[in-house]
DRENBAVEX-873687 format. One line per 5 residues: number of its first residue (from 1); their letters; for each residue x, y, z of C-alpha. Coordinates in steps of 0.1 Angstrom, whole numbers, m for minus. Each point is the difference from the previous one (the first is absolute). Example, Ala and Ser with C-alpha at 12.3 -4.5 7.8 and 13.67 -1.06 7.14 Angstrom:
<dokols>
1	AS	123:m45:78  14:34:m7 $
</dokols>
This chain:
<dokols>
1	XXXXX	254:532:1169  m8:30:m18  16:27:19  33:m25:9  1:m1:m39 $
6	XXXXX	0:37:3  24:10:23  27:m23:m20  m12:16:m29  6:31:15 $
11	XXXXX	32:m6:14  17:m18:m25  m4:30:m25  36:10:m1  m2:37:2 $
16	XXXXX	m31:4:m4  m28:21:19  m26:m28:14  m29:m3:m25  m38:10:3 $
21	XXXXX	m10:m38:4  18:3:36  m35:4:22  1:21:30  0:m10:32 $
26	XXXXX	14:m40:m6  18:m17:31  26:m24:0  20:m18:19  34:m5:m15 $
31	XXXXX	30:m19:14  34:m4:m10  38:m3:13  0:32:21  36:17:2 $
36	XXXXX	9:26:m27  m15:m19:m25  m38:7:14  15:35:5  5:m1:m35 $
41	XXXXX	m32:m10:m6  m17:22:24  13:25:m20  m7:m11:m34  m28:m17:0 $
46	XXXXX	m22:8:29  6:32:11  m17:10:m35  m27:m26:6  m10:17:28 $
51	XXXXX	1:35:m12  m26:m8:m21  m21:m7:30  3:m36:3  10:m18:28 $
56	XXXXX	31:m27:11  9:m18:28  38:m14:1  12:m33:12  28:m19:m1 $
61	XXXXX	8:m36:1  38:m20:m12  m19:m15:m30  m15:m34:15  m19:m18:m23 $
66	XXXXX	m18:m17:29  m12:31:15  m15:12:m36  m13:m35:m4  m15:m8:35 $
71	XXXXX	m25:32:m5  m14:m8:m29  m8:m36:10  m17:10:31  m18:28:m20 $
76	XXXXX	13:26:26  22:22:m27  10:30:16  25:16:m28  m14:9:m36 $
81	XXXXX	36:5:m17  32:m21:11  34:6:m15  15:m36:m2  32:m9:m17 $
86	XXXXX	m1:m21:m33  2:m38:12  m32:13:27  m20:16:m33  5:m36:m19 $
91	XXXXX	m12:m22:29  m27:23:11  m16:6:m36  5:m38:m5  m25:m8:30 $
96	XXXXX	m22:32:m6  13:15:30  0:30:m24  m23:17:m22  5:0:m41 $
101	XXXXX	17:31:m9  m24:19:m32  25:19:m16  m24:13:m21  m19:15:28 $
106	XXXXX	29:16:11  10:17:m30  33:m16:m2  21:m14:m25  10:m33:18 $
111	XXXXX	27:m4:m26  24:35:10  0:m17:38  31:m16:6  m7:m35:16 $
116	XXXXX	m36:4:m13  m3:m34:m14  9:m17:33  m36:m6:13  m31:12:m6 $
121	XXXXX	m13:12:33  25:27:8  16:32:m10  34:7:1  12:35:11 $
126	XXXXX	33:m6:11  38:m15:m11  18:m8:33  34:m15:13  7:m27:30 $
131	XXXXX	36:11:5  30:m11:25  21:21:22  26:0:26  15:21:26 $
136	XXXXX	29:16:m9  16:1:35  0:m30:9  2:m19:m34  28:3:m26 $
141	XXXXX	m21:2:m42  m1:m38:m10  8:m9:m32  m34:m12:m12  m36:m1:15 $
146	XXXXX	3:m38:7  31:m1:14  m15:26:26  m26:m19:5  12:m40:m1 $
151	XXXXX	34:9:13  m5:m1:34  41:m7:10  13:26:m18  m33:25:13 $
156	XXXXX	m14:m17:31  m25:13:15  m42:0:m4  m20:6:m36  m35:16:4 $
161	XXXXX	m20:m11:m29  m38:m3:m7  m20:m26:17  m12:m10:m36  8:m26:m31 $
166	XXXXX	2:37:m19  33:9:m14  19:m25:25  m4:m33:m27  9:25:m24 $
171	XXXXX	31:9:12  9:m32:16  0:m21:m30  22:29:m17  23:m4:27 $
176	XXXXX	1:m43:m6  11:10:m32  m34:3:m25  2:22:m21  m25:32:0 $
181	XXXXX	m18:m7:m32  m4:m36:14  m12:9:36  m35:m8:m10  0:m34:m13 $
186	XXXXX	21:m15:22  m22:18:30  m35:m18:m21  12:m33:10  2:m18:34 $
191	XXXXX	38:m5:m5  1:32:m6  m16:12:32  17:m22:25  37:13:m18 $
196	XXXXX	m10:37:10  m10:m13:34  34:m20:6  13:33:m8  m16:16:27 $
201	XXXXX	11:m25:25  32:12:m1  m11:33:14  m26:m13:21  15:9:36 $
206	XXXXX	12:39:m15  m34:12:m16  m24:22:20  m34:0:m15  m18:29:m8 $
211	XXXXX	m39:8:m9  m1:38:5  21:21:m30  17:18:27  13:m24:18 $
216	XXXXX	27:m9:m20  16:36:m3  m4:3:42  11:m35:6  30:18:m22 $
221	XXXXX	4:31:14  m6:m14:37  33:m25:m4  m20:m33:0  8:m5:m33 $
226	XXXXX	33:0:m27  m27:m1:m29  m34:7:m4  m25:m2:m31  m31:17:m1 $
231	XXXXX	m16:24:m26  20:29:m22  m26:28:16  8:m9:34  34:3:m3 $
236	XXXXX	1:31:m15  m17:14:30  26:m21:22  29:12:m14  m10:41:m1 $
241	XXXXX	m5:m10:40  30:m20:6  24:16:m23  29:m18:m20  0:m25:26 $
246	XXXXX	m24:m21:m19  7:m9:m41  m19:m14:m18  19:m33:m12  m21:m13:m34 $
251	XXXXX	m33:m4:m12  m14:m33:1  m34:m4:m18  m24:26:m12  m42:m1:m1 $
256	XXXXX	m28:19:m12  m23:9:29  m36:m1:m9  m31:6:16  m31:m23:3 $
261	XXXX	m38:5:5  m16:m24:26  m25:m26:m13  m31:1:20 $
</dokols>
């Protein structure tokens, strides 16, 4: 636990050089999203790391809670750090799938972290977008994100969203008519649920489901699909690839990305 609590400490210093409580010669496994967000940090976070004669080993994974949760109940954990997304951080922490986070031990003021108060076995270190975009060629600019989306007479033609409750409740109970700042307590009731599911329906037989980040930009770019969600970074890189054939159409939810210590 000691030298997970160290690297995060470490890392999570904006600007900063890494401390003298970083020991030499640590190894960790770290996973995350991949794509040019692990570029980014690759670049921010571990390159230094290992400059200071420490040691990590990458890997990637699309952020299944199942994975993180079937290693620690066989006791075969693999990874020491996981990047998870919020809802993951909650459940996990909840059934001590992850370790306590000692702020104190890190030498960090929990309080200046943005989404810091969310759960106590996790660190955030990172504000992200999941974003919606079309192809410009083959799709005329739609008035509103959930006309693109629900419309499918006046824009037939197949949706790629993520395979996950994430987001697509969200947006679908918008879409029904529910007001943003009343997304959430409609979605904590049963009625609630089933509305956003209805919703869904009515799109069942156009969505392609997605569980990799990039597939939703190459189902785009590849002509599959009219509209694609997937995360702000990867379409960033999509777009300096593709051109002005892909736009970005709106934003529809943002997150705090966090990372999480395994329990043992």
């Amino acid at each position: 636990m000691k030298k997970i609590a160290t690297l995060l400490g470490a890392v999570l210093l904006a600007g900063t050089a890494f401390t003298a409580s970083v020991r030499a010669a640590d190894e960790l496994t770290i996973t995350s999203w991949g794509g040019a967000y692990q570029e980014s940090q690759r670049k921010a976070f571990y390159e230094p790391f290992i400059a200071a004669g420490n040691k990590i080993t990458e890997a990637e994974y699309n952020g299944e809670i199942a994975k993180i949760r079937a290693m620690v109940e066989a006791g075969a954990v693999t990874w020491d750090v996981v990047d998870v997304d919020t809802q993951t951080a909650i459940a996990g922490c909840a059934e001590g799938t992850f370790e306590t986070i000692d702020w104190a031990k890190l030498g960090l003021d929990r309080s200046k972290f943005i989404g810091g108060d969310v759960t106590d076995c996790a660190v955030p270190n990172i504000l992200y977008s999941t974003v919606a975009a079309y192809d410009t060629t083959k799709t005329e600019a739609p008035a509103s994100l959930f006309e693109a989306l629900f419309d499918t007479t006046k824009y037939p033609g197949k949706r790629a969203l993520q395979k996950s409750p994430f987001v697509n409740m969200e947006w679908a109970l918008m879409a029904d008519g529910v007001a943003p700042a009343d997304v959430y307590k409609v979605l904590g009731t049963d009625e609630g649920v089933e509305r956003a599911l209805k919703k869904l329906d009515t799109i069942k037989k156009d969505v392609v489901w997605w569980e990799s980040g990039a597939q939703g930009p190459q189902l785009l770019a590849d002509g599959q699909v009219v509209f694609a969600t997937s995360w702000n970074g990867r379409f960033d890189s999509a777009i300096k690839t593709e051109g002005d054939m892909l736009r970005v159409l709106d934003v529809l939810a943002r997150d705090v990305g966090v990372m999480g210590v395994f329990s043992d």
